[in-house]
C-alpha positions in Angstrom: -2.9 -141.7 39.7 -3.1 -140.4 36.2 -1.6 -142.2 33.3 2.0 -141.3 32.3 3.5 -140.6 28.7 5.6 -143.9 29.7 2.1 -145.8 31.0 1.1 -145.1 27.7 4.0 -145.9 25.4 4.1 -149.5 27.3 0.2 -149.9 26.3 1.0 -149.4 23.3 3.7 -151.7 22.8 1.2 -154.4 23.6 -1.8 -153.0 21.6 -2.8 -155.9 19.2 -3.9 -155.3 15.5 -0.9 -153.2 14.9 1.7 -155.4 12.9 4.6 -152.6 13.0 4.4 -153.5 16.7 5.3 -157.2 16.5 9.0 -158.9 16.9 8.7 -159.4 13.0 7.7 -155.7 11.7 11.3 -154.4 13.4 14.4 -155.9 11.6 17.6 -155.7 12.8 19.5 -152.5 11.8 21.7 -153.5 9.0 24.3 -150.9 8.6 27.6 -151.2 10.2 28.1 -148.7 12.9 26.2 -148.4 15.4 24.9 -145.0 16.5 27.5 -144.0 18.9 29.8 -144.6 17.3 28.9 -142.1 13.9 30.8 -138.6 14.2 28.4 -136.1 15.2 26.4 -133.7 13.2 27.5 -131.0 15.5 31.5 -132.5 15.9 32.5 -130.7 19.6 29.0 -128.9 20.4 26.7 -132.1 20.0 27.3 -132.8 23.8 26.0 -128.9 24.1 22.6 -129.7 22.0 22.4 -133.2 23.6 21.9 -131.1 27.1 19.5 -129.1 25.6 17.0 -131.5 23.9 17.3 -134.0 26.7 15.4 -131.6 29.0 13.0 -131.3 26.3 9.8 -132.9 27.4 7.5 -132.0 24.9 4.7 -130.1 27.4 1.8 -130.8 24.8 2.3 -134.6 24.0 -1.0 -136.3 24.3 0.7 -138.9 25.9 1.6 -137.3 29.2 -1.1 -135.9 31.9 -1.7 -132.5 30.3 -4.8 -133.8 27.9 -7.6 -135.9 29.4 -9.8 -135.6 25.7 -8.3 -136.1 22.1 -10.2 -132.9 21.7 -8.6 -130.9 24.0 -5.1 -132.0 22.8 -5.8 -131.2 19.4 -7.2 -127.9 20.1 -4.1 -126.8 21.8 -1.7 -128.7 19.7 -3.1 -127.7 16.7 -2.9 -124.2 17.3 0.8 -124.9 18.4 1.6 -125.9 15.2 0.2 -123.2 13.3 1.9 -120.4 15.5 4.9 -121.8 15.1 4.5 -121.7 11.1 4.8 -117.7 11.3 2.3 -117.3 8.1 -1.4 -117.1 7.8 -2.3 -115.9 4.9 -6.1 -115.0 4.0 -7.9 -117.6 2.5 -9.0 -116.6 -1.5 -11.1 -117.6 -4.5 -8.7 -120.3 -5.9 -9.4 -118.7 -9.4 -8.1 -121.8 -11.5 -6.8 -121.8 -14.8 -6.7 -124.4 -17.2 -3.6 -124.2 -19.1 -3.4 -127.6 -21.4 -5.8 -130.6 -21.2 -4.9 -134.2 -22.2 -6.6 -136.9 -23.3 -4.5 -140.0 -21.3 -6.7 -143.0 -22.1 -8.6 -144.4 -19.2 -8.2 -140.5 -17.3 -8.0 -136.8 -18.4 -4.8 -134.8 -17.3 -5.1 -130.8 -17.0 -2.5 -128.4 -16.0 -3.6 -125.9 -14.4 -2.8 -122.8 -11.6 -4.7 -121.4 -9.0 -4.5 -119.0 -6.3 -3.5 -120.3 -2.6 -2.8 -116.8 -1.2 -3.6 -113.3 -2.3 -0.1 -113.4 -3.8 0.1 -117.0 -4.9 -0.7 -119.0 -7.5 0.9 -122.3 -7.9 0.9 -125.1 -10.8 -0.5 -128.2 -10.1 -1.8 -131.2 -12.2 -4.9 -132.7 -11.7 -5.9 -136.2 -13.4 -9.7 -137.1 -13.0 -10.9 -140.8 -14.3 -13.4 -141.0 -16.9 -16.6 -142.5 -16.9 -17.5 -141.7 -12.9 -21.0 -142.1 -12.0 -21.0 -139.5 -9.1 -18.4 -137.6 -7.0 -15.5 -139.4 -6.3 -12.7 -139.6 -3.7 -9.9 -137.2 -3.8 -6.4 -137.7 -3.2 -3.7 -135.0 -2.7 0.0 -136.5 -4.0 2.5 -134.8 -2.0 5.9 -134.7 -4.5 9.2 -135.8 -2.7 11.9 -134.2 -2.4 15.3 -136.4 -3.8 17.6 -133.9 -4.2 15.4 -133.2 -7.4 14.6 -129.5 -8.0 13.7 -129.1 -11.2 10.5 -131.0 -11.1 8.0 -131.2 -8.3 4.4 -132.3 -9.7 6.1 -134.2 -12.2 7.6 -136.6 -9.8 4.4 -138.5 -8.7 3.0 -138.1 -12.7 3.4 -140.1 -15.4 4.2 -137.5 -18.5 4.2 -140.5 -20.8 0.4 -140.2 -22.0 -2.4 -137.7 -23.5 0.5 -137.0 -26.3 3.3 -136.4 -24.2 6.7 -137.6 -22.8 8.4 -137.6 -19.3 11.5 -135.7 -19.2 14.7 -137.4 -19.4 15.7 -137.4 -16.3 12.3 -138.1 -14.6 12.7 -142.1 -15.5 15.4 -142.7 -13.5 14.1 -140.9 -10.6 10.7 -142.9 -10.9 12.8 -146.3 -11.0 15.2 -145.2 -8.1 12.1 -143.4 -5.9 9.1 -145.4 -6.8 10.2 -148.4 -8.6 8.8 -146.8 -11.8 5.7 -146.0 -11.1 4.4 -142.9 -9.9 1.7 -142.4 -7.4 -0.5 -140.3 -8.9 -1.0 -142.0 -12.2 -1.5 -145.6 -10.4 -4.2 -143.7 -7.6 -6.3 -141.8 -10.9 -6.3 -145.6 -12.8 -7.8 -146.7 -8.9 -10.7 -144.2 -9.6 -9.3 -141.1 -7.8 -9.6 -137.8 -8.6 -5.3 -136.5 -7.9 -3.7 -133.3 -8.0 -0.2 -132.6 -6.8 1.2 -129.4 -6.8 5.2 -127.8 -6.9 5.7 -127.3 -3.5 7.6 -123.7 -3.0 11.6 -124.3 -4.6 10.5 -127.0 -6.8 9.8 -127.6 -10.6 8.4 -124.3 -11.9 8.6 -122.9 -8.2 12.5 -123.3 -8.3 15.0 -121.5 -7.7 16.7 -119.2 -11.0 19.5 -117.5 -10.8 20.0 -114.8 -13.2 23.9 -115.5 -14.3 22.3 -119.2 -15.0 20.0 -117.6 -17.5 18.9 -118.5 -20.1 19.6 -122.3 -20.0 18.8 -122.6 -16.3 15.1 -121.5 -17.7 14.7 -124.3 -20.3 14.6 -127.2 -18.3 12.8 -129.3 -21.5 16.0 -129.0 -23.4 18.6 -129.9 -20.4 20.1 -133.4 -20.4 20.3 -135.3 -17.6 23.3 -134.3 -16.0 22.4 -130.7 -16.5 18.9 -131.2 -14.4 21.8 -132.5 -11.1 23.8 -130.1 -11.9 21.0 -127.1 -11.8 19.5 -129.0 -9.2 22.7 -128.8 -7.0 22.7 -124.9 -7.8 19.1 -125.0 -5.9 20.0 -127.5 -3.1 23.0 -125.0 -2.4 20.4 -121.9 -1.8 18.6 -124.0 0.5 19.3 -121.9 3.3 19.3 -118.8 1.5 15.6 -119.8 1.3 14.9 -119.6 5.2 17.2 -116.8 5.7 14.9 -114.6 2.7 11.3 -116.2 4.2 12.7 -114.9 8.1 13.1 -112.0 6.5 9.9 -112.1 5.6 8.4 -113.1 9.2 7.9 -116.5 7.5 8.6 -120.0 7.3 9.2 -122.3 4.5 7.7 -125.1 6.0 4.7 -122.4 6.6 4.7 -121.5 2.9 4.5 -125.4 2.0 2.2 -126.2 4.4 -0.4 -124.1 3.9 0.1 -124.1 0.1 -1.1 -127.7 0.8 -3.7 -126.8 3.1 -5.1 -124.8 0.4 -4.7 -127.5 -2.4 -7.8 -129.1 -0.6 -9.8 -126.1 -1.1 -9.3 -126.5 -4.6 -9.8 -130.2 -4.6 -12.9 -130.0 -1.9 -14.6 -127.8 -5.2 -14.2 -129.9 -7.8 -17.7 -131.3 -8.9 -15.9 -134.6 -10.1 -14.7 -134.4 -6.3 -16.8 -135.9 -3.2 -15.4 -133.6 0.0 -15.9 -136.0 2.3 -13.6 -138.5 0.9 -10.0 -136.7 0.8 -7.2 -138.6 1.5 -3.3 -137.8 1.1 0.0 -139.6 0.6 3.2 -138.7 0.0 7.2 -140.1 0.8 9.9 -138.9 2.2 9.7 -135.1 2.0 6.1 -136.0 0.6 5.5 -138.3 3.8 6.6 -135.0 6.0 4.3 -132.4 4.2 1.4 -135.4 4.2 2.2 -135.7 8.5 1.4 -131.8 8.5 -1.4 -132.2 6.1 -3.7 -134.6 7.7 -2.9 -133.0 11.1 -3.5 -129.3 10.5 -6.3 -130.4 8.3 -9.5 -132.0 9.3 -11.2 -132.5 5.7 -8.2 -135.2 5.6 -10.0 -138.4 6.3 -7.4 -140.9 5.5 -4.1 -140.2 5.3 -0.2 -142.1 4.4 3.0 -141.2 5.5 5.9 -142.9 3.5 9.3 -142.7 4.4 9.3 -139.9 6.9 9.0 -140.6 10.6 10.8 -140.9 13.4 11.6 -139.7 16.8 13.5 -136.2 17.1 16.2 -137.0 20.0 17.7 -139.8 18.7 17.9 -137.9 15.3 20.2 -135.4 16.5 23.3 -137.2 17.0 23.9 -138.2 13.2 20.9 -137.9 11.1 20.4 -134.0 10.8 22.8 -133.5 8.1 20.5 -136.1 6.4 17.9 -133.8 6.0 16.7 -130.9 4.1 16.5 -127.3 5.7 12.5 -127.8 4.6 11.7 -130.3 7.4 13.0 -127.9 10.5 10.1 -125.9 12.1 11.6 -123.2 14.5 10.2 -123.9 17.8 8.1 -126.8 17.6 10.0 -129.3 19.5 9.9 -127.7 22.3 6.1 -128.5 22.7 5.6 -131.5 20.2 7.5 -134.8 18.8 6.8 -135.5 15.1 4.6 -138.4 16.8 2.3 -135.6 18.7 2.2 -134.0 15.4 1.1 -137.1 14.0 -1.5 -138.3 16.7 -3.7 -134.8 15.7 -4.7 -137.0 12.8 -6.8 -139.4 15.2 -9.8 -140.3 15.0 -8.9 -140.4 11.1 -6.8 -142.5 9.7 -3.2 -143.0 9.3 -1.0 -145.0 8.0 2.6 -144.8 8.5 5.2 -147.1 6.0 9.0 -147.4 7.1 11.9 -148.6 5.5 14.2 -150.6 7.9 17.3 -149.5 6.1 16.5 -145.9 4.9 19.6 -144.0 6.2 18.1 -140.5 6.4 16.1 -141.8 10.2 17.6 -143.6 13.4 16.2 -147.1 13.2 15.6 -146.7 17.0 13.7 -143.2 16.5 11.7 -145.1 13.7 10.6 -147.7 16.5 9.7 -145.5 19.2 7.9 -143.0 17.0 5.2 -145.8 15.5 4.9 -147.6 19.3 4.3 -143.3 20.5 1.5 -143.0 17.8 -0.2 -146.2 18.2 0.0 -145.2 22.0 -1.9 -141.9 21.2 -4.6 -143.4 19.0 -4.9 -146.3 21.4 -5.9 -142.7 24.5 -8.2 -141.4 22.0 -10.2 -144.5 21.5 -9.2 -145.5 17.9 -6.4 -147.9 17.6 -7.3 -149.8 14.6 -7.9 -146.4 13.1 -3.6 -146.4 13.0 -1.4 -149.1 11.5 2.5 -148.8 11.1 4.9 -150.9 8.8 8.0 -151.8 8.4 10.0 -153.1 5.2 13.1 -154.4 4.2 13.9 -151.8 1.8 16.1 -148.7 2.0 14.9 -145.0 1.4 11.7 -145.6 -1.4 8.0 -146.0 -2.0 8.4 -149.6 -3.2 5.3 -150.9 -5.1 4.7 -153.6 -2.2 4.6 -150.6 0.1 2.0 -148.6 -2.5 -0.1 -151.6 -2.7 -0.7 -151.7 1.1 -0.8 -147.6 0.9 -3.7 -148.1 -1.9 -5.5 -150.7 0.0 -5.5 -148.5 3.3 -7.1 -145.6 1.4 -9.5 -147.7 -0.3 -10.8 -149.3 2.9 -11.3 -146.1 4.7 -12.0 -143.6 1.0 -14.1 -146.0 -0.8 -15.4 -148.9 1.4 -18.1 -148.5 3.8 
């Protein structure tokens, strides 16, 4: 008989090497109710959806009996994905543009735009470390999202070098999201050549509405309490976001994805830039666009998703509402889990970091989605090319979780 999704799953549980697998890598759920007995997203229709996404089998999962090859699974899978994105643009010339370059020590920070569609250029910052003695590794830094619209790139950069400050508000949202220090700073002082971009709605991709003009413009001169206030004006046309892109037989999560996709093409020609040796990282919304990354993308070789992962049924019952309108992809669950998404990533590497008391994700979705991945690398050969972990922290990229984040993309970026 041929191996089942479940055959599978239960290998997996057992797989050793794998420390998010052990007794100790799951604590206990430590909030209060447990997940009955949370209202509903949905109030009265929940028991409607229930039906619906309980018959929801999730046809091109690697794990059941439809793939024998990883590389049939990820043929099929991948295109899955893609169609459902509704938005394949031509690829172009990423024309860049250097718009200010600093001078920040031990690295050189530039500003710059380029071209990701024939309609599209987006601002990005890209820090390169000084004194290299050939091409070096590259390293995409997927922004979060935090309820934080103002800023995107700005978010995993540290402004306060090369002659420049970080905005007001930015230090409490580097304390509160990644213990103060930001990704991309700590990964260029590593010897990596970074860029992060605004993902579409963010920092200078934001949302302006004209009776907000002109302060809404100025975000250097707001205070704090005037970037939450303009950033609840953009959290508020969330929807009106997906309702405008349908109109536009598109997707956001197509226009961020592929925006990414094309933020290695950039990267990939940089001479400071070894293509071979791309890796990306990001948390929470920056863990979800980093998922899609390395899975759409082959030229990822090593990958890191903080703070986004989980089973999609157990989801449903009280952690939708949780969750930005950006991480809903019309379509895909009925052929794919987030884990399937994830497992296109094998043979490369991935890392996956949870947080055992980060609200936004079922703690039981969070455990079955690492033992489902480990279960798919495990089919295609490569289980130690996966590892999951959990930590005792709520919703962050703590600096214990960056170290091990660094150290995975060192041993499979720079090592060897």
């Amino acid at each position: 008989m041929k191996p089942t999704r479940l055959d599978f799953l239960r290998a997996a549980g057992a797989t050793a090497g794998l420390p998010a697998l052990t007794a100790q890598a799951f604590p206990q759920e430590t909030t209060s109710a447990a997940p009955s007995s949370r209202p509903a997203d949905l109030g009265s229709r929940f028991a409607d959806v229930e039906a619906l996404i309980r018959e929801n089998h999730y046809r091109l999962s690697f794990l059941g009996e439809r793939f024998r090859s990883h590389a049939a699974f990820e043929a099929e899978a991948r295109k899955a994905v893609f169609d459902a994105l509704l938005y394949h643009p031509e690829p172009v010339d990423p024309d860049p543009r250097v718009l200010e370059t600093a001078d920040c020590g031990s690295y050189i920070r530039r500003r710059i735009t380029f071209r990701t569609t024939p309609l599209f250029r987006v601002p990005a910052y890209v820090l390169v470390p000084k004194n290299l003695k050939g091409p070096a590794p590259g390293i995409v830094d997927l922004h979060s999202h935090g309820g934080m619209f103002l800023f995107g790139k700005e978010k995993v950069v540290d402004l306060n070098a090369g002659g420049t400050r970080n905005h007001v508000a930015m230090g409490p949202y580097h304390r509160e999201n990644y213990e103060s220090r930001p990704t991309a700073t700590a990964l260029v002082e590593r010897g990596y050549v970074v860029i992060s971009i605004d993902a579409f709605g963010f920092g200078e991709r934001r949302i302006v509405m004209d009776q907000d003009l002109p302060k809404a413009a100025d975000r250097d001169s707001m205070s704090v309490e005037e970037v939450r206030r303009y950033s609840r004006i953009c959290a508020a046309k969330e929807s009106t976001i997906v309702k405008s892109l349908t109109l536009a037989g598109a997707t956001w999560p197509g226009v961020v994805f592929w925006d990414d996709i094309r933020t290695v093409d950039y990267l990939s020609s940089l001479p400071e830039v070894d293509p071979k040796r791309i890796g990306c990282l990001g948390v929470s919304m920056g863990g979800y666009r980093s998922l899609y990354l390395a899975a759409l993308d082959p030229r990822i070789r090593a990958s890191c998703i903080a703070g986004f992962m989980s089973t999609a049924k157990p989801m449903l019952r009280a952690h939708v509402d949780t969750h930005s309108f950006i991480h809903f992809l019309p379509a895909l669950h009925r052929d794919l889990d987030f884990p399937d998404v994830a497992t296109l990533t094998a043979p490369r590497a991935l890392m996956v970091l949870q947080c055992s008391r980060d609200g936004l994700f079922p703690i039981e979705g969070m455990r079955e989605s690492i033992t489902q991945i480990a279960g798919g690398f495990r089919k295609a050969g490569v289980a130690d090319r996966f590892r999951g972990e959990f930590y005792d922290h709520p919703h962050i990229f703590s600096l214990n979780m960056q170290k091990d984040a660094f150290a995975w993309l060192d041993r499979h970026l720079r090592e060897g």
